[in-house]
N, C-alpha and C positions, 0 to 999 in steps of 0.2 A: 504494500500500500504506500510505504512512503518513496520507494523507486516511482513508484506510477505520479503521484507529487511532484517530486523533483523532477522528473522528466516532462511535466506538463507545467511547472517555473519555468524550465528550461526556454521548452516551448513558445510560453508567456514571454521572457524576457528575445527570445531571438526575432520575436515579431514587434517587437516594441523596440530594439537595436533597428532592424529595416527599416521601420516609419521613422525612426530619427534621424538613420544615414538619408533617406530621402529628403526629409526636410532640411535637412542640414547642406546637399547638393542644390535645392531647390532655392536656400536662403544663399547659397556661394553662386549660383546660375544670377539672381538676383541683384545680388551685388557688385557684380562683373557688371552686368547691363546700365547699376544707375555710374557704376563710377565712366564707364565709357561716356553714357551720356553727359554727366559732368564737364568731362574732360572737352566733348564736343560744345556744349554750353559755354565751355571758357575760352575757348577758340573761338567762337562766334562774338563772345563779350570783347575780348582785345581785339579782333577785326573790326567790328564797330566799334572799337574807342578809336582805333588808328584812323579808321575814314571819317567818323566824326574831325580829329584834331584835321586832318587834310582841311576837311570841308570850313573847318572856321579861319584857319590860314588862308583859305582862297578866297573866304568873305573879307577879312582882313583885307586882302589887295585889292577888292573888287570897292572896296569902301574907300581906301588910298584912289582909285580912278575916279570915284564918285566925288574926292573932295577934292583931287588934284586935278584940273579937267586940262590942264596941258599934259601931254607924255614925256616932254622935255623934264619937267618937274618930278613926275613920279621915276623915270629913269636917275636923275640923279640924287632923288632919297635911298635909290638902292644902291649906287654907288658909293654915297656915304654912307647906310648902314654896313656895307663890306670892309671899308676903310674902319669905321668902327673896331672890327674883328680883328683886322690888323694890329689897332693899333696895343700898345701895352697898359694893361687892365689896374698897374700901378699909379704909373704916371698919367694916365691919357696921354701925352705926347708921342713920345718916341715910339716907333716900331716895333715891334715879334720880333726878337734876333737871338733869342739867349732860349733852351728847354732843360727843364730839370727831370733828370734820365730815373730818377724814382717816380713819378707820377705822371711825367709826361706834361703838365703843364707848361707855356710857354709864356715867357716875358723879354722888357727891354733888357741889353745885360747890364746897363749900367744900375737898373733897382736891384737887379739878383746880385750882383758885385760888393754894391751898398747894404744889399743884406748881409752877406756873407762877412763883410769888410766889420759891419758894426755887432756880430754874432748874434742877427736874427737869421737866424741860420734854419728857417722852416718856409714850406713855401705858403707866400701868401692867400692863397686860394685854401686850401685844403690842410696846411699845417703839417705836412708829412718832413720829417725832418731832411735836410741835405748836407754833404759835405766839398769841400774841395774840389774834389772828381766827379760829383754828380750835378754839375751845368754846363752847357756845351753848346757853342753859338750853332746855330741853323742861318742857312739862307734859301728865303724864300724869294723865288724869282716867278 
């Protein structure tokens, strides 16, 4: 009598093992599907943020034409905003000639020189420290 028991626990518990590897395949089938969809969700999110920012950069110029009604004018706002980029982010005056080979940032060499010289020895943007050997003039032609 208790062989016939334990063999029908047995039984009991191996059908009750099956229905939970099922659901438990059925909850991993499941979760496979929302994280894919997720992942497509977040793709779709940062596409639409990228063509949104497009779209309001091209409002941006189309508002520059609407306020500028010569081309003359809006051609050389964008020549001075380039020149801008150029120039160095310390001083505004002088030109990009000098980059600091730890971050990559660029400046005139005479600020980086004056930094160095007076041991403000970090770079101004971002603070990462430099030495000696890490500024090295560029020529941008």
């Amino acid at each position: 009598m208790v062989a016939v028991e334990a063999a029908q626990l047995a039984e009991d518990l191996k059908v009750q093992l099956e229905h939970t590897q099922a659901k438990l395949k059925e909850i991993q089938v499941s979760v496979a599907e929302n994280r894919t969809a997720r992942e497509r969700e977040s793709s779709n999110l940062k596409r639409a943020q990228e063509d949104l920012s497009r779209l309001r950069r091209k409002l941006e110029k189309q508002k520059k034409v609407e306020v500028y009604s010569d081309a003359d004018e809006i051609l050389q706002e964008e020549i001075n905003q380039y020149k801008a980029k150029l120039r160095c982010p310390c001083c505004n005056t002088r030109d990009k000639e000098t980059v600091l080979t730890k971050c990559f940032h660029v400046f005139c060499y005479e600020c980086l020189k004056m930094r160095y010289d007076t041991r403000q020895r970090k770079c101004p943007k971002c603070n990462c420290a430099f030495g000696a050997n890490d500024f090295h003039r560029i020529y941008i032609t």
